[in-house]
N, C-alpha and C positions, 0 to 999 in steps of 0.2 A: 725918811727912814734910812739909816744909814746901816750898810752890810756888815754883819759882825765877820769876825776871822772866819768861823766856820764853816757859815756861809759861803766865802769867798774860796774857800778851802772845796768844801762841794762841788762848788763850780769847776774849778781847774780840775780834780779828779773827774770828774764825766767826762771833760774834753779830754782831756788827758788818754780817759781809755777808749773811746770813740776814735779818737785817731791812732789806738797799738792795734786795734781791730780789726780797722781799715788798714793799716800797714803791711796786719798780717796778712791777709787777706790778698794786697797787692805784691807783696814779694812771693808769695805760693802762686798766683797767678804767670808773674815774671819767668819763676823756676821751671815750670810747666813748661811754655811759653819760650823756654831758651835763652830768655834776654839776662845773661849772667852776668853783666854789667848792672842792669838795671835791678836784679835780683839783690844782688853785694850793695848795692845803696838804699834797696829800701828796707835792706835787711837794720843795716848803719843805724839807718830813723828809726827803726823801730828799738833797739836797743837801747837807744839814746832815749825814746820816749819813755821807757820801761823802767829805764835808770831812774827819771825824773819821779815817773809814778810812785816808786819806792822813795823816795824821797819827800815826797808831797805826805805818804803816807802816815812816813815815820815823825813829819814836823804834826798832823795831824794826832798821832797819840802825846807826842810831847804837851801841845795845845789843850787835848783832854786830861793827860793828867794834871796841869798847871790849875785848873779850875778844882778837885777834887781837895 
């Protein structure tokens, strides 16, 4: 059985937000925490993950409406 787009698309979006999650979660830790270094980078990932999401997203309506 082979993974259709959507499928594959599913996938990478749960991972996707699993890890802006945990991101967020570890940069409010950091900030707390004092490590403003380590805050400013995991802030970095998380943007960059966020980026990616909205993008996964947007190829995901594109993908829905090619089928309609």
């Amino acid at each position: 059985m082979a993974l259709d787009k959507e499928r594959i698309y599913g996938y990478a979006k749960a991972y996707l937000e699993s890890v802006t999650e945990i991101l967020k979660d570890k940069a409010e830790e950091a900030e707390d925490d004092r490590y403003i270094g380590d805050g400013n980078l995991l802030r970095s990932a998380l943007y960059q993950y966020e980026d990616d999401l909205d993008e996964l997203e947007a190829l995901m309506e594109g993908s829905t409406d090619d089928k309609k």
